[in-house]
N, C-alpha and C positions, 0 to 999 in steps of 0.2 A: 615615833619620828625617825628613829636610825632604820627603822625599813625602808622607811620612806625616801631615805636620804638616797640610801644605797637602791632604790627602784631608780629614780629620777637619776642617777649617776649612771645606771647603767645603760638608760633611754638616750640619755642623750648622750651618751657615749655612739650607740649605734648612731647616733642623728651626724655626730661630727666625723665620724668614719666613714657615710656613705658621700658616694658621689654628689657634688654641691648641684641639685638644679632650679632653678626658681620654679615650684611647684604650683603650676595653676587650678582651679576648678574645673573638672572633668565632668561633662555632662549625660548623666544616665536618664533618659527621656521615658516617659508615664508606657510603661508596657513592654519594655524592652531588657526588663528586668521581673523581679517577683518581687518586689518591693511595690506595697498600697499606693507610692505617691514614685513621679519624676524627681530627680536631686540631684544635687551637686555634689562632687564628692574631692575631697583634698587630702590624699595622705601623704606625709612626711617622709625626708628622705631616707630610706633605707630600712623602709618599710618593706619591698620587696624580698629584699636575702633576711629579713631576723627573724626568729623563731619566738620571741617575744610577742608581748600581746599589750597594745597599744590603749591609750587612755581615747576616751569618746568625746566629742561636743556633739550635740543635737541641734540645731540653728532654728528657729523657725521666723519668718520674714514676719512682715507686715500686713494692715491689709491692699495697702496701695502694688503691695508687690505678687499679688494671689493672678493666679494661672493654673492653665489646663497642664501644665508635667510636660508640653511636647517641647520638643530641642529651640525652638526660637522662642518661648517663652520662659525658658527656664532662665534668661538673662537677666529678667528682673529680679530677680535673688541675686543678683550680684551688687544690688545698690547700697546696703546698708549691712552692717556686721561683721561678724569674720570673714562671708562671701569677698565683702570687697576689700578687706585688707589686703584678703590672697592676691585679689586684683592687681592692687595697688603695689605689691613688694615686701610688704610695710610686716605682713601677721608673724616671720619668725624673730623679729626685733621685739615687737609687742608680746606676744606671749613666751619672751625668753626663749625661746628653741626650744620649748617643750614638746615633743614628738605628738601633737591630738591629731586623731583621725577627723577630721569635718566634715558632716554629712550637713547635709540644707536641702529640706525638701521644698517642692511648692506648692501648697493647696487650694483647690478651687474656688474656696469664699471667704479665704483669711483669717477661717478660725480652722484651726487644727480637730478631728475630733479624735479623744481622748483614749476610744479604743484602734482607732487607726494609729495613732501618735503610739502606741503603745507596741501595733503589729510592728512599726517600721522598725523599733528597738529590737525586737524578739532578729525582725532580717538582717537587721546589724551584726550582733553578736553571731547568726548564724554564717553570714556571708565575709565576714571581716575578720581579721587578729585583732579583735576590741577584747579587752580587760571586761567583764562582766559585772566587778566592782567597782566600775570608776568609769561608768556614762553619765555626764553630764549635760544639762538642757537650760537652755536658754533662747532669749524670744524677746522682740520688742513690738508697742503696741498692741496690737490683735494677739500677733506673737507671744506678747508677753502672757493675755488670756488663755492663749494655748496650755503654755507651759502652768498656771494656776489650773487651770480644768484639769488637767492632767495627774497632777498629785491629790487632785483632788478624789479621784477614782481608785489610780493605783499608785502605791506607796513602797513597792520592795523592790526597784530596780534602778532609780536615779540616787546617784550619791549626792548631786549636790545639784540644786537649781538657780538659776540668777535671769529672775522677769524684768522687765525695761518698762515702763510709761504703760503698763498694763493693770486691767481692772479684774483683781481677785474679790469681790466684793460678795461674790455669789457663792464662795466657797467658805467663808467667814463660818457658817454654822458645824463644818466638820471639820474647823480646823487643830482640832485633838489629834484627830486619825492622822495627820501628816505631819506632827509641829517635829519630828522622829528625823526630819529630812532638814539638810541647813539648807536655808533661805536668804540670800540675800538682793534685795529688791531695790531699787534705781528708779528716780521719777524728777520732776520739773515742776517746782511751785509755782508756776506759770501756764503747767500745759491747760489749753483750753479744748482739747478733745478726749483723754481720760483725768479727770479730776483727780491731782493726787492721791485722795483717800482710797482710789484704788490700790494701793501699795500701802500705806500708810497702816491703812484699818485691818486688811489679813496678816500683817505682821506683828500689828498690835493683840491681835484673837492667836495667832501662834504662843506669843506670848507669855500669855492669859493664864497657859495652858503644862506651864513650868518645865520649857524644853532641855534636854540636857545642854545643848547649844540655841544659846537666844538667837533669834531670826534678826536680820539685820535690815535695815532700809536708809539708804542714802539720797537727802532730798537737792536738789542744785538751786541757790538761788537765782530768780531772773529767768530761768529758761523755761522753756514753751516744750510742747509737746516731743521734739528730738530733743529725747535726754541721753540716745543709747551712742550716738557718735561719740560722744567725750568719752563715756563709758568704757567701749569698745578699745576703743584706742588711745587709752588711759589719760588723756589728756585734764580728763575733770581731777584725777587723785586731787587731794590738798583744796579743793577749791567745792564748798558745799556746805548745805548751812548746818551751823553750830546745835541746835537745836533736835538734828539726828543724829545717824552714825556715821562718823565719819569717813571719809575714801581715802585710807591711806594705804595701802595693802592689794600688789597684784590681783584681778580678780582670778584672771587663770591658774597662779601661784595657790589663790586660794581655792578653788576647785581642787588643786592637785593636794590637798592638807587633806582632804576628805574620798573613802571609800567606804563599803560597804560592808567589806570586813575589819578589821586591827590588823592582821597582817597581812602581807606576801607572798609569806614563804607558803611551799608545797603544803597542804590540808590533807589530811586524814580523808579517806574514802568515808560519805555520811551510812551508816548505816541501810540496808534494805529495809523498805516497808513494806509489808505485805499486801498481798491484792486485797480485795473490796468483792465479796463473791453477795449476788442478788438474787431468791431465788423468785422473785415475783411474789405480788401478792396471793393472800389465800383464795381458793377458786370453790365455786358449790356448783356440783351440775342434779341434772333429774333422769334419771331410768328412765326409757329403753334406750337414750344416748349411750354409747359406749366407747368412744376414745376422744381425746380432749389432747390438745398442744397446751405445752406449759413454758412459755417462754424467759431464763434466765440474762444473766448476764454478769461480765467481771470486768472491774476495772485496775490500774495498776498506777500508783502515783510517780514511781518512781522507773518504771520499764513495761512490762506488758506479759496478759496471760496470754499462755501456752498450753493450758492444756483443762479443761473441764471434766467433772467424774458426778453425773446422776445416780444416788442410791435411794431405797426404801428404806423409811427407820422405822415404820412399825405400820400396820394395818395389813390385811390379808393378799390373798396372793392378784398380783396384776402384774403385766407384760411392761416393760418400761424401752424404749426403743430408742435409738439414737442418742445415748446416755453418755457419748463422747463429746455433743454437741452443746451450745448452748441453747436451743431449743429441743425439748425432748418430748417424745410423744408417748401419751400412756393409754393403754385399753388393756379391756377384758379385765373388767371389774362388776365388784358388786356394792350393793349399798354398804355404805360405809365410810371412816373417815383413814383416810391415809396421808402418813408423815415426810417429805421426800425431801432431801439434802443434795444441796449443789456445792461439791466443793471445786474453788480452782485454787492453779498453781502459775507463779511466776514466773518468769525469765531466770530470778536466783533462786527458784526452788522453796519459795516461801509459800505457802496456803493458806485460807480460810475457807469457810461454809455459812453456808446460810437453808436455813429450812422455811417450807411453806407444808401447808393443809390442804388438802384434797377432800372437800366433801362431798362422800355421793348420796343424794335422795330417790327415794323410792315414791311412786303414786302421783297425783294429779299435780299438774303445775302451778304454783302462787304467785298472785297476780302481783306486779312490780307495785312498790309506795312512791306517788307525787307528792310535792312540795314547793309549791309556788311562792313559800316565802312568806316574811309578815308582809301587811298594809304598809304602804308607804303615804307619805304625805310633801309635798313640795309645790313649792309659790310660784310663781309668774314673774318676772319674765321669762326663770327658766324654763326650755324646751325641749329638754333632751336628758332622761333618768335611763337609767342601766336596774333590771331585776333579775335576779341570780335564783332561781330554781335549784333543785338538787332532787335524787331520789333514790331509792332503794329497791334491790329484789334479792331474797331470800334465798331462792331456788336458781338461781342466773343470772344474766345481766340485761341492767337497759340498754337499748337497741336505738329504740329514737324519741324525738323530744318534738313536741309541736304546740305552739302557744295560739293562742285564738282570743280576740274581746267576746265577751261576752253581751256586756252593756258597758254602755255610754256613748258620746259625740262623736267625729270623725280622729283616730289619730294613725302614726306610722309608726308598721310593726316591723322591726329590724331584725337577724337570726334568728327568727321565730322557732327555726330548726333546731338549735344547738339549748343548752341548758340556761344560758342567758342572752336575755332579752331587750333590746332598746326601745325604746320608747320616744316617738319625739311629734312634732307639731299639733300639743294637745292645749287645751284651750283650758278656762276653770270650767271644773265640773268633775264627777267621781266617773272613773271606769271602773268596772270588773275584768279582769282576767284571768283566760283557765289555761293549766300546764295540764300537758295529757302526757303519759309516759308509754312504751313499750316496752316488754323484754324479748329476751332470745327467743320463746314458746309462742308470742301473738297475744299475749293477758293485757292487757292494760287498763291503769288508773288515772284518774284527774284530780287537780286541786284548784281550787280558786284564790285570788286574791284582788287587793283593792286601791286603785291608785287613786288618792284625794290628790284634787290641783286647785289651788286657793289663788285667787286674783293677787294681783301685787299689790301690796300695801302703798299707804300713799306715808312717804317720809321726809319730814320736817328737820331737815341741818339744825342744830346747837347752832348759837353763835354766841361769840368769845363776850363777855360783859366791857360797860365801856368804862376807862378812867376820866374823870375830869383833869384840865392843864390841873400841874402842882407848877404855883411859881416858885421861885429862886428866893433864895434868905440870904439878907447878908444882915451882920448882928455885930457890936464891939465889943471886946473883953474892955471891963470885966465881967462882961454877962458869962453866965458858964451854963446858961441854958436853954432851948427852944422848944416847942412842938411845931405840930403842923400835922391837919387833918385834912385827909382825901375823900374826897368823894364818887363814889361809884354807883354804877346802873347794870341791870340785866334786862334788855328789852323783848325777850323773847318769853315771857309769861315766866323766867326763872326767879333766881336770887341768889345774891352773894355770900358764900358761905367762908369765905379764909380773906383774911390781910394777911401780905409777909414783904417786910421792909429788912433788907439788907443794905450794909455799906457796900460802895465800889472802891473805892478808894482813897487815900489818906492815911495818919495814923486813926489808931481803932479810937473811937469814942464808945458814950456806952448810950445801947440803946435800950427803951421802957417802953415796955408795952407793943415790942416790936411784930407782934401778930393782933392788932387790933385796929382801929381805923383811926386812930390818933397816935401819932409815933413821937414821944420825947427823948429828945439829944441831950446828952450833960455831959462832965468833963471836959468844955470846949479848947481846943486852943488855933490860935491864928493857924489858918491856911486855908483852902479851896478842898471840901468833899463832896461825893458824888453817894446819891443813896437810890435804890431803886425800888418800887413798888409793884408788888406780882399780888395780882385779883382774882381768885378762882369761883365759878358760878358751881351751883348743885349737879349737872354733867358735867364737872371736869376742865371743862372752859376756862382760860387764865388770859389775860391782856398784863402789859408791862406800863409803866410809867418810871422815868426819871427828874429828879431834881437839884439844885446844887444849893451848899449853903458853904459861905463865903465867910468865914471868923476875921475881922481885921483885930492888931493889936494896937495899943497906945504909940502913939506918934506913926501910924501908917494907914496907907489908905486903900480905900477896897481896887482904887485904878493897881497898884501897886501888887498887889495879892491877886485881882481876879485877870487874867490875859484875854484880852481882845476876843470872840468867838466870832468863826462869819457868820455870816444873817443865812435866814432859813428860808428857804425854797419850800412848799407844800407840794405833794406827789401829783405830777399832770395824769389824770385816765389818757392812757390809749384811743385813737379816735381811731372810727372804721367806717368809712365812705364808697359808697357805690353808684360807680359812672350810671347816666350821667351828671351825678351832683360832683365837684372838681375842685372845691374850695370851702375853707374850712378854717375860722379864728380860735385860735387857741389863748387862754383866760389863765394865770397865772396868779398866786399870792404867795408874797413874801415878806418877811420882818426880820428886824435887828432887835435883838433882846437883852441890847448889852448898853443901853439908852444911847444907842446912836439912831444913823437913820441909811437905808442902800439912795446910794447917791447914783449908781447908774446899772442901768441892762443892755445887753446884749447877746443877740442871736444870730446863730450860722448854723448851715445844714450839713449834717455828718452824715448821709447816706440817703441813697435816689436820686431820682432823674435830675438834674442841675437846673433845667429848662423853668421850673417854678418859679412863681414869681412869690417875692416875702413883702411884705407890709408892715410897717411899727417894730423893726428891728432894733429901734435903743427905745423901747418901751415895753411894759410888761404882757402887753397884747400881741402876737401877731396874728397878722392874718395871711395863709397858703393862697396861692389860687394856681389854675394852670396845671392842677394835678393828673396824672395819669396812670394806669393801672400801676402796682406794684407796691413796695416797702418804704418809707422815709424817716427819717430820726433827724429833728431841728435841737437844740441845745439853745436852752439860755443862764446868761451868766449873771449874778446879781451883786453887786461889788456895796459894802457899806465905805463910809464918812473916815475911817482908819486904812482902808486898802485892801481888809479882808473879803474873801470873796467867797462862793458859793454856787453850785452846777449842777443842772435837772435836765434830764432827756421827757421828751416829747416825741412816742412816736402813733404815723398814720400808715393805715393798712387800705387801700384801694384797689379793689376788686370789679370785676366787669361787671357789668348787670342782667347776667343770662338769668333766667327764670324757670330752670328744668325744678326735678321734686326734690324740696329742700329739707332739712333738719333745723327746727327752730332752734334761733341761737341764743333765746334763754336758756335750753338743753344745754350747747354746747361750751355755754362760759360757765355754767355751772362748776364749781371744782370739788369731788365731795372723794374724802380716803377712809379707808376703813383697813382699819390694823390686819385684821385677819386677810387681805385681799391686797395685791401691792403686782404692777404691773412695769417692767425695762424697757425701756426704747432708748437706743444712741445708735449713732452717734445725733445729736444734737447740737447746732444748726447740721444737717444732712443736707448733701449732693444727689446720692444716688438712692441704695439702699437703706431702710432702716429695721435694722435688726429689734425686735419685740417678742419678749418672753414672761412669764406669769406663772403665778404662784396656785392659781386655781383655773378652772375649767371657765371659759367668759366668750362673749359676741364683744368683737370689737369693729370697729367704723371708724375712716378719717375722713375729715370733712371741711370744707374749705368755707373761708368768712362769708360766704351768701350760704351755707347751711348745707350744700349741695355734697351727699354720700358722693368719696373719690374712691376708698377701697373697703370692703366687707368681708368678715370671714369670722372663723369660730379658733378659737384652742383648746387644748385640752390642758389639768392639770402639767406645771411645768413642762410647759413646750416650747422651743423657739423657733420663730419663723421668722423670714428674712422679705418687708416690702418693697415693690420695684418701683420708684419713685421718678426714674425718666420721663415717663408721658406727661408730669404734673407741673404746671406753670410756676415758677420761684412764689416764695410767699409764706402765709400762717395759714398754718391748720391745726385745725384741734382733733387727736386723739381718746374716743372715748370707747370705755370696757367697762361690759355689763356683766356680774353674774349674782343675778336674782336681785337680792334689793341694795347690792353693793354694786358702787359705779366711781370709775376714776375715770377724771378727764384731762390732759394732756398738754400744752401747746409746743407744738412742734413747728420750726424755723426751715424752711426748705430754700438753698441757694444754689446758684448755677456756678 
């Protein structure tokens, strides 16, 4: 900390010595530099005369602020962050006069990627008086992803990072490898565009993970998705919920607490490493050939070779030619094996070696070994397998690779050329396939193998067992004891294999028999407890039920003990109409379980055309009519006999009635996950693009409420691609991804 003190003294020593100017952002446009992306650039004053080497911020914008780099777009990075405090006046009040260089680049699709983000560092440190130890990155929203994807790759060059309203969710599985790095993360228990948990959950797996310094995460109550304004501009400190870590402490201040080394001061020169000398694989050639290239190579971690030395270490006499080079040429030999050493030398005069074998043969040439691999076997729907070939030659090398069906149906053969082979629009049924190999001499061998393609299975979802209602108990002390037994169902040819009855809460009572289908309470005493009921079937399947038991004591009464609950609204389904049908009653049940009675309803429309007409608005029926394409959400409100009340949305999806080739929409409402197979799409509700990325190889489809394919395409394991959703009418659609007998399906909100 006294280095530290005395850095920051001395910086801002320079910072208060130089000329006062209000430094604005200076605009370096996409190709006008050797920097990957266009940016903004901000350095402090008195930057120019000090021989010092200045601390880093990394900025990365949003994705509302993403651009092509060129000079009239790079204004959008001015909107949010330290960009526009510069703007504003405001940034050397706010980060104390701390001397940071700011760089803000702008990327073309609002996510940064990870090794670009990494090149711009490397231009930084080369083009700038930046400290090497002390770049620091931060980012909101998209931004904020950035900056998580980024440590999530590489880990030795930021000292300290601080993501905003961004979703680290994807980097959760390696967060070991970076928990080395301090983290302190910022989000909005209200944003409705990345879900908390994006900040929340990768600081929790930092963690996990027993960092020298705990990762931090500061949650704001009330705010929505701009969490990074207050942030930025310190205005949230003191104000954020109790329940995380608090905002009490400069972010920048704290930035400047952390580097990459312990200290300041001048370091010792690291030692030289030595080169890395290659002399290539072992080589076999065949008589009456008589000179062969043998290609080496050196590499140098720390500087570079200068100089190569090829010798013979043992085997009889041969000419060895260009022996200064990294390729050297050898002839005039005989059969036999010879030992040959490459050694190189450094810039400091450091060396290694490496040797390789020279085998020569004498007499006819042996014909290269094919290997087309085991049999494979895979299901339908997949359509597309990869077979890896491999082969050998004794006397020389293979030359070339050519794959061929033998037998079976029609399918398509992809690099038939190369050693591996794709395979794709093949149907059930076995093919055979042959690898042919060649070597250097014209010999060649074949192998076969066997592709089985097995129809798709037809599969049958689990579904969860049901509970019967448990009602409500209420009991007088002195009783000091109850049961009460559940009844449960598996309708899908299963059976129930577990009862588990837990308290929710109250003081603890004691439960008997609390894993069996009769659960007895003892030790009663006055008050209101809540106990719940979890059903598991023989797959795994569980369903919940809750119930309350009500203890009144002598001279009180259960009105007194148990408080008013509002009356219960039943879940309305979704309705989904296609012009020209326009109109549509919606059916409603509700009840008071507290022996009152709902004394009134009421409905009003929270989204859509206005232009509809409503029917039985204070009854528990309505009826739409005058509907027209698009989205609607009606609300009704159900008030019991006390005043307590209760509120269920109801919504209709109205679609045209084109009639191109559809996807049936039992397919598409289907919803089936499967643990090993897990597919991202956000933002959700989406405008434009919808970014979609997966965990395994799948055909995915979106498709709109008359069934009708809108987009089609394939991924490969963990891939992400970005859909262009402009041409497509506001609305629901359902996204579905197939790979083989696993299928997840989606619903996706698209608004203008």
């Amino acid at each position: 900390m006294v280095r530290l003190f005395h850095f920051l003294v001395g910086l801002v020593c320079i910072f208060l010595t130089a000329q006062t100017v209000h430094a604005q952002n200076v605009k370096h446009p996409r190709g006008t530099t050797a920097s990957p992306y266009g940016y903004l650039e901000h350095l402090p004053p008195g930057y120019e005369s000090s021989n010092e080497l200045f601390p880093v911020i990394l900025f990365w914008h949003g994705y509302g602020e993403k651009g092509d780099g060129s000079a009239s777009q790079l204004d959008r990075v001015k909107r949010h962050g330290p960009p526009a405090l510069i703007e504003n006046g405001s940034w050397q009040n706010v980060s104390n006069n701390i001397p940071f260089i700011v760089i803000s680049p702008q990327n073309s699709n609002g996510f940064a990627s990870p090794a670009l983000n990494d090149d711009m560092i490397d231009y930084i440190i080369e083009h700038y008086k930046a400290d090497p130890n002390r770049i620091y990155m931060t980012g909101l929203s998209a931004g904020g992803m950035s900056v998580w994807n980024y440590i999530n790759q590489y880990q030795d060059k930021v000292a300290a990072v601080v993501p905003i309203a961004g979703n680290g969710n994807a980097t959760r599985d390696n967060a070991c490898s970076y928990s080395h790095i301090p983290v302190w993360a910022f989000h909005g228990d209200a944003d409705g565009t990345v879900y908390p948990g994006g900040s929340i959950n990768p600081v929790n797996s930092i963690n996990n993970c027993n960092p020298v310094e705990r990762a931090r995460v500061t949650i704001y109550n009330g705010v929505g998705h701009d969490s990074w304004s207050r942030t930025y501009n310190l205005s949230g400190m003191n104000n954020y919920s109790d329940q995380y870590d608090p905002y009490n402490e400069n972010i920048y201040e704290w930035m400047m607490a952390h580097s990459l080394n312990s200290s300041n001061a001048p370091q010792e020169p690291a030692p030289n490493n030595a080169p890395v000398a290659n002399a290539g694989n072992d080589k076999w050639m065949t008589l009456p050939l008589n000179t062969i290239n043998i290609s080496g190579s050196g590499t140098d971690s720390d500087g570079s070779v200068t100089a190569y030395n090829w010798t013979k270490i043992s085997g009889g006499n041969i000419t060895l030619t260009n022996s200064s080079q990294p390729e050297l040429v050898v002839q005039n030999f005989a059969a036999g094996t010879y030992e040959l050493r490459l050694t190189v030398t450094d810039n400091d005069g450091s060396s290694s070696s490496d040797n390789m074998t020279l085998h020569i043969y004498e007499g006819a040439n042996e014909a290269p070994v094919a290997n087309a691999g085991a049999d494979k076997w895979v299901t339908l729907p997949l359509s597309s397998v990869k077979i890896a070939g491999s082969s050998y030659d004794a006397d020389g090398s293979v030359t070339k690779y050519k794959w061929t069906k033998v037998s079976g149906g029609n399918i398509t053969l992809s690099n038939e050329t190369s050693s591996e082979l794709t395979v794709q629009n093949f149907v059930a049924g076995a093919y055979t396939l042959r690898l042919t190999v060649t070597d250097n001499d014209g010999a060649t061998h074949s192998d076969d193998m066997t592709l089985n393609v097995a129809a798709a299975p037809n599969v049958v979802e689990n579904k969860a067992p049901w509970i019967d209602r448990i009602d409500d108990i209420q009991v007088r002390l002195p009783q000091s004891e109850v049961s009460v037994t559940a009844s449960a169902h598996d309708y899908d040819n299963g059976y129930i294999t577990s009862y588990v009855w837990t308290q929710r809460n109250g003081d603890p009572l004691t439960l008997v028999n609390a894993n069996t289908q009769t659960l007895t309470l003892r030790n009663l005493k006055e008050g209101v407890y809540r106990f719940r009921l979890t059903v598991y079937d023989n797959d795994g399947a569980y369903s919940l039920r809750h119930f309350e038991l009500a203890v009144a004591g002598n001279g009180s009464t259960f009105d007194e003990i148990v408080p008013n609950r509002p009356p219960w609204i039943d879940a309305i389904s979704d309705t989904y109409l296609s012009l020209p049908l326009n109109s549509v009653t919606i059916h409603t049940n509700s009840h008071d379980y507290d022996d009152g009675e709902i004394v009134s309803y009421s409905w009003e429309q929270k989204r859509g055309d206005e232009s509809v007409v409503m029917t039985g608005i204070n009854s528990p029926t309505l009826t739409v009519s005058n509907l027209k394409e698009g989205f609607y959400r009606f609300r009704i409100k159900a008030t019991d006999n006390e005043g307590a009340y209760s509120i269920r949305d109801a919504e209709i999806y109205v679609s045209s009635s084109s009639s191109s080739a559809r996807v049936s929409m039992t397919e598409v409402t289907e919803e089936v996950e499967n643990a090993e197979f897990s597919v991202a799409s956000y933002p959700n509700p989406v405008r434009d693009i919808l970014t979609m990325s997966t965990t395994k190889a799948c055909r995915y489809k979106l498709v709109d409420l008359n069934g009708m394919e809108q987009k089609v395409g394939e991924l490969v394991e963990n891939e992400t691609v970005q859909l262009d959703l402009n041409n497509l009418s506001p609305g629901i659609y359902v996204l579905l991804a197939e790979n083989g007998e696993e299928r997840i399906t989606k619903k996706i909100m698209l608004s203008k």
